[in-house]
C-alpha positions in Angstrom: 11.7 -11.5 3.1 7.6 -10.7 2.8 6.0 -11.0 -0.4 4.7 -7.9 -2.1 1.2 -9.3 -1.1 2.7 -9.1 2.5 4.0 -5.6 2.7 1.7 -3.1 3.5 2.4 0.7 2.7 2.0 2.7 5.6 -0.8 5.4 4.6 -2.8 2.4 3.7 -2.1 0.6 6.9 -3.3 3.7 8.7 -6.5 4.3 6.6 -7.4 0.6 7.1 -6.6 0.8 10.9 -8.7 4.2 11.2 -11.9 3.6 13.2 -15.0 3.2 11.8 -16.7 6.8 12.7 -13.7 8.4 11.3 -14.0 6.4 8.1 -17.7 7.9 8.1 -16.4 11.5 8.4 -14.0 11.3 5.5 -16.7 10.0 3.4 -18.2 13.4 3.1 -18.0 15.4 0.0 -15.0 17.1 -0.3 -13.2 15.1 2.7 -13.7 12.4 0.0 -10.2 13.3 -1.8 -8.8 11.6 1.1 -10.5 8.2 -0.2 -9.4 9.1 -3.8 -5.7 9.3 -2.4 -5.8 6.0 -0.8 -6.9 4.4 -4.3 -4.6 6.2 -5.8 -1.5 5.5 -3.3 -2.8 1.7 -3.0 -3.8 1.3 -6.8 0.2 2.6 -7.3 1.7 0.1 -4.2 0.1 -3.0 -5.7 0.6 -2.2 -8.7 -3.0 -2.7 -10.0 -3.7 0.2 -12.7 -7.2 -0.2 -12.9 -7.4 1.0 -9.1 -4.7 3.5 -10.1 -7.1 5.3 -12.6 -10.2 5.2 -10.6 -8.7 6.8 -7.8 -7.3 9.4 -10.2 -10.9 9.5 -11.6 -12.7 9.3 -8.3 -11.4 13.1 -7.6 -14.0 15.3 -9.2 -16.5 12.8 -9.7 -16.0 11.5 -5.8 -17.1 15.3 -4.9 -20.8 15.0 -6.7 -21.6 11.2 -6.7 -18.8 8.8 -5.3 -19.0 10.1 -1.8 -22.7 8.5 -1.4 -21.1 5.2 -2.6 -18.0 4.9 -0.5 -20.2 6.2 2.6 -23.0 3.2 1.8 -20.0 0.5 1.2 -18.4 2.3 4.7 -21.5 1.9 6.8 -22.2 -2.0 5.7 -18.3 -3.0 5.0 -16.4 -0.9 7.1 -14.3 0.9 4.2 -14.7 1.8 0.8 -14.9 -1.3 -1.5 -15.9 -0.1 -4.8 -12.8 0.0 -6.6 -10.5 0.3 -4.0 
């Protein structure tokens, strides 16, 4: 049996998987919910509140501000990596 390290949630999987122009493309200001989910859903999964209550946080302020930040950490690290 996998450890809970091991196990990977599906939505995640297929959010990390996504290809990198796509990643771009939901970094845009309102698409950026989609982001917040993931933090949310993976924050939840690995039981990691911290990520849990950014993601819940990143919703209206991911509209005005956290978009720019998870499309500069997307371009140089291939996904969102500020509190995700």
């Amino acid at each position: 049996m996998a450890t809970k390290t091991k196990r990977r949630n599906g939505f995640i999987a297929t959010m990390d998987r996504l290809p990198w122009i796509v990643k771009l493309i939901l970094c845009i200001p309102v698409l950026d919910v989609v982001w917040a989910i993931y933090r949310i859903v993976k924050g939840a999964f690995y039981n990691k509140p911290l990520v849990l209550v950014f993601g819940i946080l990143w919703i209206i302020p991911g509209i005005a501000i956290g978009w720019l930040i998870d499309l500069i950490s997307t371009i140089f690290f291939n996904r969102p990596r500020l509190f995700a």
